[in-house]
C-alpha positions as CSV (number, residue, x, y, z in Angstrom):
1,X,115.9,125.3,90.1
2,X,116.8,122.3,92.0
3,X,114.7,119.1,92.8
4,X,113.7,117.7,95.6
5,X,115.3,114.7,96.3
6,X,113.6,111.6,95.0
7,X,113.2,108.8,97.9
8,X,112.9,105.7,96.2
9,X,111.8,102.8,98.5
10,X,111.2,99.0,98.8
11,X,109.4,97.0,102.0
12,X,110.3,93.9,103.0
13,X,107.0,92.7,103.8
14,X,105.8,93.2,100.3
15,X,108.5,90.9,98.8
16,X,111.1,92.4,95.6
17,X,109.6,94.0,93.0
18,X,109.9,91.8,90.3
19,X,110.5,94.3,87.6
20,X,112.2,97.7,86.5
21,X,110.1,99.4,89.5
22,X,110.3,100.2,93.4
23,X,107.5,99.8,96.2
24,X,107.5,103.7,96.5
25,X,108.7,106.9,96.1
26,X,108.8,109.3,98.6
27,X,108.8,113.4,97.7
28,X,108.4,116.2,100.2
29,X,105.5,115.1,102.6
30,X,103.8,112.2,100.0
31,X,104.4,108.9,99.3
32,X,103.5,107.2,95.4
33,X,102.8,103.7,96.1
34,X,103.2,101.3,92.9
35,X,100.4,99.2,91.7
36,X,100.1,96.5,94.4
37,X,97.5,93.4,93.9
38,X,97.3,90.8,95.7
39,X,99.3,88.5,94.0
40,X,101.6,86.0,96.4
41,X,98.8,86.2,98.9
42,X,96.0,83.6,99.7
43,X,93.2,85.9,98.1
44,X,95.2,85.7,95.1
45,X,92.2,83.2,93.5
46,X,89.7,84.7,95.3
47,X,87.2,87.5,94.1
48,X,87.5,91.4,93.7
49,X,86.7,92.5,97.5
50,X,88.9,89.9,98.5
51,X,91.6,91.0,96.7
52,X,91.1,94.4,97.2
53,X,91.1,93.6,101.2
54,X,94.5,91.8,100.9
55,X,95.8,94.9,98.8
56,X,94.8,97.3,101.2
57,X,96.4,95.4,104.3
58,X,99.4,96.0,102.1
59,X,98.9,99.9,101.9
60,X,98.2,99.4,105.6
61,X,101.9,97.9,106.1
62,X,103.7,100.5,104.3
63,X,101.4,103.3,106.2
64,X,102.2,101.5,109.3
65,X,105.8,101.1,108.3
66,X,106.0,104.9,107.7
67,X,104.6,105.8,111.0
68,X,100.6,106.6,109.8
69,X,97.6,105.2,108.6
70,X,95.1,104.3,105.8
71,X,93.7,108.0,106.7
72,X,96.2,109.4,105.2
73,X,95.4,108.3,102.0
74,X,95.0,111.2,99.6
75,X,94.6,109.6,96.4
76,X,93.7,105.7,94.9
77,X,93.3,104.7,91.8
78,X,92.2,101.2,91.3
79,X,92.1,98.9,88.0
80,X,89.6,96.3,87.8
81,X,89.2,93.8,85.1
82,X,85.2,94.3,85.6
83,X,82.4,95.7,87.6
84,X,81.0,93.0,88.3
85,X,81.8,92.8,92.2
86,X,81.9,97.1,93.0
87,X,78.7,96.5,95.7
88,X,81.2,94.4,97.6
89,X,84.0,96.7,97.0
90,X,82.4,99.3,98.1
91,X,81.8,97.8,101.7
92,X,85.7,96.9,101.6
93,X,86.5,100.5,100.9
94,X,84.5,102.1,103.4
95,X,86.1,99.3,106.1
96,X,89.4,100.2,105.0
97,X,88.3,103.9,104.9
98,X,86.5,104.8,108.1
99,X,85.3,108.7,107.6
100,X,89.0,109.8,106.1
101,X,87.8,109.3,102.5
102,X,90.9,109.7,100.2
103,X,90.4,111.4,96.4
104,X,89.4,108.4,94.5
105,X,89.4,106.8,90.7
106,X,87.8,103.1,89.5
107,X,89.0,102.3,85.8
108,X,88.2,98.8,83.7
109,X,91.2,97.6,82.5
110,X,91.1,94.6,80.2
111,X,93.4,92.6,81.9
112,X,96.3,92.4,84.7
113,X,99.7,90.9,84.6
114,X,98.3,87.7,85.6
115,X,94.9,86.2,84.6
116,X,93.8,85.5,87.9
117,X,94.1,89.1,89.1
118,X,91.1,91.3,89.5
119,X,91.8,94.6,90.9
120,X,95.4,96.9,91.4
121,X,95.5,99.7,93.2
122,X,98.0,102.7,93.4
123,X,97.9,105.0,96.3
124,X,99.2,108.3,97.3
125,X,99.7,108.7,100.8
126,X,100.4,112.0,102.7
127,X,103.2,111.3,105.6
């Protein structure tokens, strides 16, 4: 049986991956988005919803970039380092969201690749 072939893609306005990784991978009529965070952005000290808001406008780039929106988000998974900012989170997501609610996962982590990171995110987008 043959595979599909594997699109493996970067975006300029996220900056180079800066490990063994790419922005994204396209397959069939999906895109799987890496973990982005805001890191290299001005929220990058701030708090959970504003890091999560800088994040998204990322997603929102590479949607844009591959010709849809955030409501074509199927799935996210984010990874917060604690709960202690989800009310204002929650008002971010449904922003970002509108009524085109994606499939959805929140998970504690006990840390992120640097300390003053609060929240990644992965995304599956449907293109």
């Amino acid at each position: 049986m043959a595979v599909t072939k594997l699109e493996r893609k970067n975006y300029a306005a996220l900056g180079a991956p800066v490990g063994p990784y790419v922005h994204a991978v396209k397959h069939g009529g999906l895109l799987f988005l890496s973990g982005l965070t805001a890191y290299g952005t001005a929220a990058q000290s701030r708090g959970l919803s504003e890091q999560a808001d800088a994040t998204f406008e990322q997603i929102a780039i590479v949607a844009a970039e591959e010709g849809t929106t955030l409501a074509s988000l199927v799935k996210v998974t984010m990874f917060v380092t604690g709960f202690y900012g989800v009310d204002e989170l929650r008002k971010v997501l449904f922003r970002r969201y509108g009524d085109e609610l994606p499939a959805s996962s929140l998970v504690q982590v006990s840390a992120l690749f640097s300390p003053d990171l609060h929240v990644e995110i992965e995304a599956i987008l449907a293109i």
